[in-house]
C-alpha positions as a printed Julia matrix, in Angstrom:
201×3 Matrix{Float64}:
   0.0    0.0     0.0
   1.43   3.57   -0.65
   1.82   5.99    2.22
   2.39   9.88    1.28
   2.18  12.48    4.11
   1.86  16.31    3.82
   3.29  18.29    6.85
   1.44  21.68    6.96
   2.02  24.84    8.29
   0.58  25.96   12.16
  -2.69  28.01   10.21
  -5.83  28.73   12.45
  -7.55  26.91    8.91
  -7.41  25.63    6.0
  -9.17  23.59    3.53
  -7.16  20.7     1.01
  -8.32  18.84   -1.76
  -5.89  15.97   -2.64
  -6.4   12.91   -4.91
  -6.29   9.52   -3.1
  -5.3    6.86   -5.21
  -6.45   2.96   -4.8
  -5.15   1.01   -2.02
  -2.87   3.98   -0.86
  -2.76   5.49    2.22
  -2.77   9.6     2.42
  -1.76  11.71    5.77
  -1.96  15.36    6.78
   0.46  16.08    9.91
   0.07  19.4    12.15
   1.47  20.85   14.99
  -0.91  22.02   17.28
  -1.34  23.23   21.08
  -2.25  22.21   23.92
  -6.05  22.48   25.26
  -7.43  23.08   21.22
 -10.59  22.43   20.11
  -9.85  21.03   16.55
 -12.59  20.15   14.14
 -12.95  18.83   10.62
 -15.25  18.58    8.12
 -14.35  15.72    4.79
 -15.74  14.81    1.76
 -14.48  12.25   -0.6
 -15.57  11.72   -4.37
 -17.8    8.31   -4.93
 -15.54   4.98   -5.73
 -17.69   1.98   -5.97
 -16.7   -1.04   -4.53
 -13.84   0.75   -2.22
 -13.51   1.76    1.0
 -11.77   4.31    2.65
 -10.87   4.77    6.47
 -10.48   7.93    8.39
  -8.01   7.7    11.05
  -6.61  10.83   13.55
  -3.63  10.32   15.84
  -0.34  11.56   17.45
   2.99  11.0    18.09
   2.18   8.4    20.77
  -0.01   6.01   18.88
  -3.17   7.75   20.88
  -6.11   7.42   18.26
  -8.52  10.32   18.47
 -10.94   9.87   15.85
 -11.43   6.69   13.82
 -13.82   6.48   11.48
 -14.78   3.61    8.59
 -16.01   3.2     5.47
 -16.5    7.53    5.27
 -17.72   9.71    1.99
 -18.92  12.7     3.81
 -18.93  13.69    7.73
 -17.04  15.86   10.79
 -15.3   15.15   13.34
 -13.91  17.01   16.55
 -11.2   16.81   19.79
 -10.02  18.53   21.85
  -5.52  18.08   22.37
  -4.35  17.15   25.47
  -0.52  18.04   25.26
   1.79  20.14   22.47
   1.93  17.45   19.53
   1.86  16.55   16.17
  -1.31  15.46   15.0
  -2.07  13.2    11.44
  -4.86  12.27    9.98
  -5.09   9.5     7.28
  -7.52   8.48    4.86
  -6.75   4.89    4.16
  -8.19   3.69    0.82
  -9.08  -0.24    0.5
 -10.4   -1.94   -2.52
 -11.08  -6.23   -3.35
  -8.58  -7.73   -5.46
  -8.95  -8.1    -9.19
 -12.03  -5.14   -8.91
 -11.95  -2.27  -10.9
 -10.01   0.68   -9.21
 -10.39   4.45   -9.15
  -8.26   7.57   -7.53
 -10.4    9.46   -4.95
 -10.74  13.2    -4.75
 -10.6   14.06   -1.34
 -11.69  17.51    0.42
 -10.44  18.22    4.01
 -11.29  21.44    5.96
  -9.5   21.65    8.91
 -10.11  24.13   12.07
  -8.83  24.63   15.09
  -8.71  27.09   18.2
 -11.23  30.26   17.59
 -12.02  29.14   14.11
 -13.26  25.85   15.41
 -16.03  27.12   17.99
 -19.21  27.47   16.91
 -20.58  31.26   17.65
 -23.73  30.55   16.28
 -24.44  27.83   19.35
 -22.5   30.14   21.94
 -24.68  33.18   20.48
 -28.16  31.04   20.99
 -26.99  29.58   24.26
 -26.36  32.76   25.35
 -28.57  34.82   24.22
 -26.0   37.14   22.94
 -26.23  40.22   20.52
 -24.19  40.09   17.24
 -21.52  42.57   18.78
 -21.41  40.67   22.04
 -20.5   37.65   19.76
 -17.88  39.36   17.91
 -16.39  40.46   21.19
 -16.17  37.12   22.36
 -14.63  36.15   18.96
 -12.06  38.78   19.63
 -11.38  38.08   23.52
 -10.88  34.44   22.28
  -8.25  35.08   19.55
  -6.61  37.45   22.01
  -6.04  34.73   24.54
  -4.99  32.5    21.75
  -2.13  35.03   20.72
  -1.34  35.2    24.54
  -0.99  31.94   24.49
   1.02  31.56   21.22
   3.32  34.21   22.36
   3.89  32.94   25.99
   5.11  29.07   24.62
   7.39  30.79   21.82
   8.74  32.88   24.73
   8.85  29.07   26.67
  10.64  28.09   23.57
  13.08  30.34   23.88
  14.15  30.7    27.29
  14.6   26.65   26.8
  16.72  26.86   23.64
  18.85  30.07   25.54
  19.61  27.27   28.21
  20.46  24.91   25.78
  22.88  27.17   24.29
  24.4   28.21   27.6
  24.65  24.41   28.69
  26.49  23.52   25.42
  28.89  26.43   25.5
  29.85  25.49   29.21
  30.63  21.74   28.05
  31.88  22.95   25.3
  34.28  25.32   27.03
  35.18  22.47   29.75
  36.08  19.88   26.89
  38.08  22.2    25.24
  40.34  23.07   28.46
  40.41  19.39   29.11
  41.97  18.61   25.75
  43.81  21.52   26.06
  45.43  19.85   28.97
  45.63  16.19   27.86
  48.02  17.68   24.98
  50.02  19.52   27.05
  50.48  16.11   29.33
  50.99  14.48   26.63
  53.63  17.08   25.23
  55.81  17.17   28.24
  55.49  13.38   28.11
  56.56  13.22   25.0
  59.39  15.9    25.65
  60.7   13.64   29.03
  60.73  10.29   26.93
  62.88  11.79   23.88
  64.98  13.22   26.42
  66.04   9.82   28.43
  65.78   7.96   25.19
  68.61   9.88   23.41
  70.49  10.79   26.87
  70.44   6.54   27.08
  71.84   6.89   23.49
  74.62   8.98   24.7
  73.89  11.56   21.78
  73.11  14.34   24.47
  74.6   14.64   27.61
């Protein structure tokens, strides 16, 4: 079976449309937050006779949605840790039938672009510029957010740096004085070699 995977950028959303040929196996891989409501909506082309699997995981084998036999539905989590996240459509067909590629349509949303205002705004009663506040406190907090782990990010990576120029600077003295050992060594030997040769006194 063939395997192909796209790794896309870190994008609030974005809709794909890919082809997914017979007995092949096509995955989208994303990097996303912890704590972030992700949805998706799919829609795949007819193929009779196959069937194709819908499968979301991460890094540790966890599956999060798994879905068979899809042409058309959603789908929705919510991340427990900082990962990277694929989902595959697997594509299965009966030996010796008559195959076809797949077109396959993926929108994919997550943090403020994933809630659904309309519910909040009905739940709550709200007014349409109470709802677009809300929309704009939320993508506030998710920039807050955003900004606070690349500033996490970086004070890690600074003490990265700062531990690898220490060891650095320690193995560098050390060699520094394993060759001068060894020089003076070196310096002693020749010296009782040729003094045992009676060439210097």
């Amino acid at each position: 079976m063939r395997s192909s995977v796209f790794n896309l950028p870190c994008l609030f959303h974005f809709a794909l449309m890919f082809r997914l040929p017979a007995n092949s196996r096509r995955c989208l891989k994303e990097e996303i937050h912890k704590g972030v409501l992700v949805s998706g909506e799919y829609e795949l082309s007819d193929a009779p006779g196959q069937k194709t699997d819908l499968l979301v995981t991460d890094t540790k084998g966890h599956i999060l949605v798994s879905r068979e036999n899809v042409d058309k539905g959603k789908f929705a989590f919510v991340t427990d840790d900082y990962d990277v996240f694929e989902a595959c459509f697997v594509s299965k067909s009966p030996v010796g039938q008559r195959t076809q590629d797949q077109e396959v349509t993926l929108s994919l949303k997550h943090g403020v672009e994933a809630k659904s205002y309309d519910s909040i705004a009905e739940v709550g009663r709200l007014k349409p510029l109470e709802v677009e506040l809300q929309k704009l406190e939320d993508l506030s907090e998710s920039i807050v957010k955003d900004f606070a782990y690349m500033r996490q990010r970086e004070a890690e990576m600074r003490d990265t740096n700062e531990s690898t120029n220490s060891r650095v600077l320690y193995f560098s003295v050390f060699s520094m004085g394993i060759l001068l050992a060894l020089a003076t060594w070196q310096v002693l030997y020749l010296r009782r070699f040729f003094k045992a040769k009676k060439l210097i006194e």
